[in-house]
N, C-alpha and C positions, 0 to 999 in steps of 0.2 A: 504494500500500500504506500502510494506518495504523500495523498493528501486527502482528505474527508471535507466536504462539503456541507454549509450546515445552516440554517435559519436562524439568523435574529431575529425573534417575530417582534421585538422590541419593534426595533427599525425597521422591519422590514424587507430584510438583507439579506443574500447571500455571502458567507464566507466562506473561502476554502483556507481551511487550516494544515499546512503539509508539517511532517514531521519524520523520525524515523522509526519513533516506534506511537503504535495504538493500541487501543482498548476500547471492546467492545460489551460496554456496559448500558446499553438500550435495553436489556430485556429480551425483544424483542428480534435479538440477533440483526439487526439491519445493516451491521457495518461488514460485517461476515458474510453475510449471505451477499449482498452488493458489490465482496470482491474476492467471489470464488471460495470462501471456506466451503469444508466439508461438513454439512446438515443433518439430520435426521427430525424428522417433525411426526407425530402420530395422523395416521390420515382422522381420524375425528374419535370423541369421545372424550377431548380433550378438558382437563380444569377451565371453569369460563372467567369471566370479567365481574367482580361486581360494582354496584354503585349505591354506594349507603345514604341513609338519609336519619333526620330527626324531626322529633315532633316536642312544643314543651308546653304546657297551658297557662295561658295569660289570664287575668284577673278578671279583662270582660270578652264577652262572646267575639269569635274571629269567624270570619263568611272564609269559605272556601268555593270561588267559582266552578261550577260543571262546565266541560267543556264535552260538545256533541264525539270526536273521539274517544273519549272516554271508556273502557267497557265498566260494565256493572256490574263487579266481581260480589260474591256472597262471602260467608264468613269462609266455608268450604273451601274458598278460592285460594288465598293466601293468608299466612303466620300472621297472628298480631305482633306488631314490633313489639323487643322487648322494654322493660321500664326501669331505672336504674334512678337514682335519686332524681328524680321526675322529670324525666326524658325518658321520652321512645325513641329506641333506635333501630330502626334495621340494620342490621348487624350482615356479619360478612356474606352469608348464606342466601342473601338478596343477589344469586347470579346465574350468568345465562352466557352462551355462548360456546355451547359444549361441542358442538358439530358444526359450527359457524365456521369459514375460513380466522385465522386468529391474525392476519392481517388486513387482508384484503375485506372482511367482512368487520373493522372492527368499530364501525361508526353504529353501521347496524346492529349490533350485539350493544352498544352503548344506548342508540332509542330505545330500546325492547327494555333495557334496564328504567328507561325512565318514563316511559310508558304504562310497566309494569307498577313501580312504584306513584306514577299520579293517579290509575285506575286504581288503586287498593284505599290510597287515602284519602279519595273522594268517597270508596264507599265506605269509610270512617266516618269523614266529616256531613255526609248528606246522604247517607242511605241506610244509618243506623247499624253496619256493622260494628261488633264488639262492643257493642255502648253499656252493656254490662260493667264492663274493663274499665270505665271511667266515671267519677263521680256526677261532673255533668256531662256525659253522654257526648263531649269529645266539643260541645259545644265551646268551648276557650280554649281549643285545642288550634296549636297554629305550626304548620309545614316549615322548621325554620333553616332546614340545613338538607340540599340536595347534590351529592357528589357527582359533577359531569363529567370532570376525568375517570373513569374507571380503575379500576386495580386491575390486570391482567395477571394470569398465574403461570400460563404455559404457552409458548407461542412454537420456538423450535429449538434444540440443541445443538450448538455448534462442538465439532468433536475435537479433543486435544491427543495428544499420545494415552492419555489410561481415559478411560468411560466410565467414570465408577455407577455402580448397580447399587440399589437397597440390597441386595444379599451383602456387599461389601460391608454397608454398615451395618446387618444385622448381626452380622458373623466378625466383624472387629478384623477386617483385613488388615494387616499392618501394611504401611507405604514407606518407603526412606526418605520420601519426602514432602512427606506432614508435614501439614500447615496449621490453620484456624481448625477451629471447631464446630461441627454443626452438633446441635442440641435439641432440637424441633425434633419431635417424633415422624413415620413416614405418615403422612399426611394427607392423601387423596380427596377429590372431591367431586360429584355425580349428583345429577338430579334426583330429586326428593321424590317420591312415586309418586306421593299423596296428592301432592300439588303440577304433577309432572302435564296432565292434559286442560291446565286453565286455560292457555291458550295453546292450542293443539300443533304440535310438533316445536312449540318454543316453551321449553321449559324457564322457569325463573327462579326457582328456591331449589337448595344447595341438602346436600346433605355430607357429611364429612366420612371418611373410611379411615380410621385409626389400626396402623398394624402393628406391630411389635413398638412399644417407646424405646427412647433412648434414656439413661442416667441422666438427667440435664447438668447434675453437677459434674459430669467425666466429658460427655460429649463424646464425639467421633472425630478425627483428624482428620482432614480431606486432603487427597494428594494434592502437590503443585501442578502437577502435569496435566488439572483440569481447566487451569487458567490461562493455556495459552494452544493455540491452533494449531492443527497436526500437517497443515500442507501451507496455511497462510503464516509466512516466518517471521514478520513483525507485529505479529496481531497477540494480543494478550486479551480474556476476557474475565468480567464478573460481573454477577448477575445473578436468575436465573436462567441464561444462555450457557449457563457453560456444560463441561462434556459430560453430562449426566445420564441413565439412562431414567424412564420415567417415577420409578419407584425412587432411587434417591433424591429426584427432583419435588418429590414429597416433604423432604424432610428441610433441604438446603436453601428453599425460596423466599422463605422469612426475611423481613429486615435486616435485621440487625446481621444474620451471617451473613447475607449478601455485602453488608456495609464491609462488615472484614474482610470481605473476599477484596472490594478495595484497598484495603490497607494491603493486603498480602504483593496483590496485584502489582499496584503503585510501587510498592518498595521495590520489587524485582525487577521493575521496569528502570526504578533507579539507579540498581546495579550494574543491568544492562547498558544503561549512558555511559556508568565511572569504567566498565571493563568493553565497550566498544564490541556488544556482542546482541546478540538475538535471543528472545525467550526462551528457545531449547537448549542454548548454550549454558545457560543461570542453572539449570538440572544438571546437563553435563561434565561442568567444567568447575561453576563457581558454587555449589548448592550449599556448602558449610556454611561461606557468607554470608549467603541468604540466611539461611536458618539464626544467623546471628544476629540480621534486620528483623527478622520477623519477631525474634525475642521482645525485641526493643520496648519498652512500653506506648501505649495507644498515643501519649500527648507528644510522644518527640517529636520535635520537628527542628527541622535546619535551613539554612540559607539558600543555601546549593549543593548538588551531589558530591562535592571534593570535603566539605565538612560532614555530610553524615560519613561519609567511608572512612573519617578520622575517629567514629564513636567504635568502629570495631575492629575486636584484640586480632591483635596480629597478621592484620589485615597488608597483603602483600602490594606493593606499589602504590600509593595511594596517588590517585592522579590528582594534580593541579585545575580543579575547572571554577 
C-alpha cells in the first residue's frame, strides 16, 4: 500500500495520506479488502448491527406523532425496553442485519433498525402497549436518545499468518507470540424466534449464544501474527477484522480488547519504523523487543520512535530519529 484515501466530512475533502506502513482498523476491513488482502466473510447468518435507543419520563405529558409508515406492532411484536434507574433502554439485542450484505447493504440494515424501533415506541406511546409497565401508561414518557450510527459486529476477516479459532481459546493454545488478552466469553449472536417473523424475513431482536467462558481474571493471549496481513506486507490490522475465524470473533470484538489490539498494533508498527522493516519481520526477527513494548505500561508514551527504543533493556542499535 502507498497511500489511503480518506474523507474529511468536516470539510468536505479528500485526503490521501501515503505512508509506509498501515493499519486497518475500520472494522469493516475496507482498507484490506480495497488493496488485495486475503478475506474470508460468512456468506450470511452473520452477527447484525444494532441501534439503541432511550426512553425517560418527564413531569408532564409528551405527544408522540404517528406517522402513516409506521406499522402497528402489539405487545407480541417486540421486548419492552429494559428500565434501569428510570430509563428504558433498548439495549444491545435491538439488531438486524443477519443475512443483509454487511457492507453493501448497511444503510439498509440501519432503516430497518430505526424503523423497527419508531414502530415499537409509537405503539408504546399511542396504542397502549405495555402500559401496565408504567405508572402513567407511558403518557410523560418521551423518545430521548436514538443511535443512527449502528454498532456492526461482523463484517469480514482479513487473514494474517495464524487464524486463531475458538477451539484455540477454548483449549488455551499457547503462541510464542502472545500479546493482549481477550476476556469476553465466545459470544455469538442470532435472531430471537419469538420475535423473528414481526416483520417477515427481517428479523430485529437478538438473542445471545454463550459457549464455554473465559476466566476474565486470566484471559487468553492472542497471537501477534493476527495483527498483521499474510500476503499484504505493510498492512497491520485491529479491530474486529483481524484473522479470526468466527467463533473466536465471538469472544475478541468487545471494546476494550479491540482498543489493545491498538496498542499492540501501534507499538509494533513503531518498531517496524526504529528497525526499517515490515510486520512479519517484528515476529521474525525483532519479536523479544516487541514483547518488551508491549510490556510497557498503557500511559507511556514518547516523543518519537528513537526515544521509546531508548525505554528498552538492551535494546541493540538504537537509531537516531
Amino acid at each position: 500500500i502507498a497511500a489511503v484515501k480518506a474523507v474529511d466530512i468536516e470539510a468536505g475533502k479528500i485526503k490521501r495520506i501515503s505512508g509506509k506502513l498501515f493499519s486497518d482498523c475500520t472494522g469493516h476491513g475496507f482498507i484490506g479488502l480495497w488493496s488485495g488482502a486475503d478475506t474470508v466473510m460468512e456468506p450470511k447468518g452473520r452477527m447484525g448491527m444494532s441501534n439503541m435507543w432511550m426512553w425517560e419520563n418527564q413531569p408532564q405529558p409528551v405527544a408522540f406523532a404517528e406517522q402513516p409508515w409506521m406499522l402497528p406492532f402489539q405487545e407480541k411484536d417486540f421486548p419492552y425496553p429494559r428500565v434501569r434507574d428510570g430509563f428504558g433502554h433498548a439495549e444491545w439485542f435491538w439488531e438486524s442485519g443477519y443475512d443483509a450484505h454487511p457492507i453493501r447493504d448497511l444503510e439498509t440494515t440501519r432503516d430497518l433498525n430505526l424503523f423497527a424501533a419508531y414502530s415499537s415506541w409509537n405503539s408504546i406511546k399511542n396504542h397502549g402497549a405495555y402500559a401496565e409497565r408504567d405508572k402513567n401508561k407511558h403518557n410523560n414518557a418521551e423518545l430521548t436518545w436514538l443511535a443512527y450510527i449502528g454498532g456492526p459486529r461482523e463484517t469480514l476477516q482479513l487473514l494474517g499468518d495464524v487464524v486463531m479459532s475458538g477451539k484455540d481459546i477454548i483449549g488455551k493454545t499457547e503462541f510464542n507470540d502472545a500479546t493482549l488478552l481477550t476476556t469476553w466469553p465466545i459470544d455469538l449472536h442470532y435472531p430471537l424466534e419469538k420475535y423473528k417473523n414481526t416483520i417477515p424475513g427481517k428479523p430485529f431482536i437478538a438473542r445471545a449464544e454463550q459457549g464455554k467462558g473465559l476466566n476474565k481474571y486470566v484471559g487468553y493471549p492472542i497471537p501477534y501474527r493476527l495483527l498483521y496481513s499474510r500476503n499484504v506486507p505493510n498492512l497491520f490490522m485491529a479491530g474486529r477484522n483481524i484473522s479470526v475465524n468466527r467463533d473466536a470473533l465471538g469472544s475478541i470484538r468487545v471494546m476494550k480488547t479491540i482498543g489493545m489490539m491498538g496498542v499492540t498494533a501501534g507499538r509494533a508498527a513503531a518498531l517496524a519504523t526504529a528497525r526499517d522493516c515490515m510486520p512479519r519481520d517484528i515476529y521474525t526477527k525483532h519479536l523479544d523487543e516487541a514483547k518488551s513494548l508491549w510490556k510497557l505500561p498503557g500511559s507511556a508514551r514518547y516523543e518519537n520512535v528513537g526515544e521509546m527504543m531508548k525505554s528498552l533493556p538492551n535494546s541493540p542499535g538504537t537509531p537516531s530519529l
